[in-house]
ZAKOL-159516 format. One record per residue: residue in one letter; y, x, z of N, C-alpha, C in turn. Coordinates in steps of 0.1 Angstrom, whole numbers, plus 5000, padded with zeros to 4 digits. Example, Ala and Ser with C-alpha at 12.3 -4.5 7.8 and 13.67 -1.06 7.14 Angstrom:
// residues 2
A494351325078495551235078496751325078
S497851285071498951375071500051295079
***
This chain:
// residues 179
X498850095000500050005000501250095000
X502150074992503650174990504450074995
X505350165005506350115014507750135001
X508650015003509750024994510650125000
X511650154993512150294996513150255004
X513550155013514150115022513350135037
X512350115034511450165044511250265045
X511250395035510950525037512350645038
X511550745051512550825050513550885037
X514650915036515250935026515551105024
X514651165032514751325030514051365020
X513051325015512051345005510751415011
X511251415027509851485027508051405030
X508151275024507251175025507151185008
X507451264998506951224984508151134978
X509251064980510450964983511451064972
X512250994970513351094967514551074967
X514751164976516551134983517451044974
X518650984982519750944970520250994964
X520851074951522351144950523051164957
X523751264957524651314965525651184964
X526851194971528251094966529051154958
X529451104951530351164943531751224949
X531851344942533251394949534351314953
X534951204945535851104946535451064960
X534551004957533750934973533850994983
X533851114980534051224994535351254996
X536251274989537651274988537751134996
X537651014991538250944994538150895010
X536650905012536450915030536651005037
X537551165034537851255044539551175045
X540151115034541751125033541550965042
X540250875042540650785054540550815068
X540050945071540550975084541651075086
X542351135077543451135081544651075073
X544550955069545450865073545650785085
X544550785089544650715105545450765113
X545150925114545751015122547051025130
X547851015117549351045122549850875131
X549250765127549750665136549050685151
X547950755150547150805164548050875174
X548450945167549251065172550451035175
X551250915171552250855174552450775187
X550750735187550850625197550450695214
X549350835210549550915220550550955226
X551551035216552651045221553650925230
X553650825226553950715235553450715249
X551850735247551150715262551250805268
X551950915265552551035276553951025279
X554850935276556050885275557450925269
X556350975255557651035244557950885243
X559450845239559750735232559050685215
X558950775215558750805195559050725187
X560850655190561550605183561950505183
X561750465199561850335204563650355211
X564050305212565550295222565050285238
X565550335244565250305263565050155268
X565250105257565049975265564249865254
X564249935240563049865233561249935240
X561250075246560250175253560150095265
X560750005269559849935282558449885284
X558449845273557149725272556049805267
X556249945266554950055261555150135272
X555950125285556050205296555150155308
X553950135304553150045314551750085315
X551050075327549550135324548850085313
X548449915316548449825303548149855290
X550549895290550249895275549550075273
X549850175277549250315275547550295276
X546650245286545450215280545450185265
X545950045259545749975247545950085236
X547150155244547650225228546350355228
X546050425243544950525239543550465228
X543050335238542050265229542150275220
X543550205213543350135204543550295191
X544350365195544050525190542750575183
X542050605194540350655199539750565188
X539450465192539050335179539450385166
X540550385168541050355151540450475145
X540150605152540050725147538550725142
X537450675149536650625150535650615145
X536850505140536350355130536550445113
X537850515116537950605101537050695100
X536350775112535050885109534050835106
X534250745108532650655105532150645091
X533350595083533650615068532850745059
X532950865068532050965062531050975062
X530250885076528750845069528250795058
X529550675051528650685036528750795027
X529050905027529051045021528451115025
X527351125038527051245043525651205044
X524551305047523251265048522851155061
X524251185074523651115082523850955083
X524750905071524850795065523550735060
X522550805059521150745049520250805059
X520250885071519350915076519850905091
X519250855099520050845115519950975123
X520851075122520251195135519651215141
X518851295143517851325152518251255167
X519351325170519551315186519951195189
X519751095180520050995190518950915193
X518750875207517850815210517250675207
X515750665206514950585199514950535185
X516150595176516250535163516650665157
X516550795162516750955155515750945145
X516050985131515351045124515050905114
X515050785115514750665107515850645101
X515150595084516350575072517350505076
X518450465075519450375074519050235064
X519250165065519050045055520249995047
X520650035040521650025029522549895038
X522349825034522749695040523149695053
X522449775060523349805077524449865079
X524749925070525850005065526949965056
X526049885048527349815038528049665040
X527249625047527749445051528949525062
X528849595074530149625082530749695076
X530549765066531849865061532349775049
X532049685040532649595036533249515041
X532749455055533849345060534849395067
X534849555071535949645076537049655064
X536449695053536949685038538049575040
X537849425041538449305035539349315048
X538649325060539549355076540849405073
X540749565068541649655070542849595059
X542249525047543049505038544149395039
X542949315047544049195051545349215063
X544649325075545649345085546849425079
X546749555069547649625066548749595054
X547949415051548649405036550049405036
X550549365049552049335052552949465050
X552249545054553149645058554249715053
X553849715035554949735031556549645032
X556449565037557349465043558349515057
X558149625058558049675072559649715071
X560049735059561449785056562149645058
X561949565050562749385053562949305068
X562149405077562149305092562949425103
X564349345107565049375117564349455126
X564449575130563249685144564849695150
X565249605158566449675170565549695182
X564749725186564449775197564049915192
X564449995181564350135175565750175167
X565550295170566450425162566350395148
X567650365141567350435129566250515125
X566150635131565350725131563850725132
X563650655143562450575146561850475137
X562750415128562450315122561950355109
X562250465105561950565092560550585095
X560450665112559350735110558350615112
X558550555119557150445121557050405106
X557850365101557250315087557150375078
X557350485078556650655071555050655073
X554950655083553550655088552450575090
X553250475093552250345090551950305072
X552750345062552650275052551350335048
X550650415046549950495041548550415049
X548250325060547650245062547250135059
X548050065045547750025036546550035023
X546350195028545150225015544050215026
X543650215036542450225045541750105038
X541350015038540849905032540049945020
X541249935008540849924993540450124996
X540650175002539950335003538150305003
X538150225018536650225026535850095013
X536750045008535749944998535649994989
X536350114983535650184968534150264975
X534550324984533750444995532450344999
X532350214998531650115002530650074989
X531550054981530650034966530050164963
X530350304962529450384958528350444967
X528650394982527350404989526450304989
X526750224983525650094981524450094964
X525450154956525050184946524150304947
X524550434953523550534953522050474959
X522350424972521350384981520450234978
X521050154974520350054966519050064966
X518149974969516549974963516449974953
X515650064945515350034928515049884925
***
């Protein structure tokens, strides 16, 4: 009885034979989604140590709180994360699970465990960031001029996370596919 190739390790060392590699694009395109995350990370760190980072003294109230500095580390740490994660569909441990992790080290990935959440991360990301270029047209007085540049400097470029992780989605689904 021949196990479908969903079932079988994808190292080849069972007779199987691996996926293709990803394509360079592919790989480009899931290193540049983790750092686009980055610099709003690093914004919001900066906050939770009590830089203003472009807030006015009295728009920085409402981020001068345990609260909000938890949320903003979380929500940081997460985001960064959630973008490394992205390189699993480029890398071998995207189609094979690591050794070291416990009770599921070393078993295939199944295409579909991988691509149903990184697609609906896909539509997620696309729909939360779609606004953003909008970000110039809405009043920020609780920020600096200056502030108001750089947040929206930084955040725009979170716009491509989405339509990035859904190209990066479609060619890990394609390599890995069942015949």
């Amino acid at each position: 009885m021949t196990r479908s190739r969903q079932e079988c390790p994808t190292d080849g060392t069972d007779g199987t034979t691996p996926p293709p590699p990803a394509p360079p694009w592919a790989v480009r395109c899931a290193q540049l989604i983790t750092l686009i995350v980055l610099p709003t990370g690093l914004w919001r760190l900066a906050m939770v140590f009590g830089f203003p980072s472009g807030y006015t003294a009295a728009g920085f109230v409402p981020f001068d709180t345990p609260g909000a500095k938890l949320w903003m580390l979380t929500l940081s740490v997460v985001c960064e994360l959630l973008a490394l994660l992205s390189l699993g569909l480029v890398r071998p441990w995207g189609e094979t699970v690591p050794r070291w992790i416990p009770l599921v080290g070393g078993r295939p990935v199944r295409p579909l465990a991988a691509v149903v959440p990184a697609a609906a991360g896909a539509l997620a990301l696309t729909a939360i960031w779609a606004a953003m270029p909008l970000w110039w047209t809405y009043p920020h007085t609780d920020m600096t001029p200056t502030g108001r540049l750089l947040v929206g400097l930084i955040y725009q470029p979170l716009v491509l996370w989405g339509p990035l992780l859904g190209a990066v989605t479609v060619s890990y689904y394609r390599r890995t596919r069942p015949a």
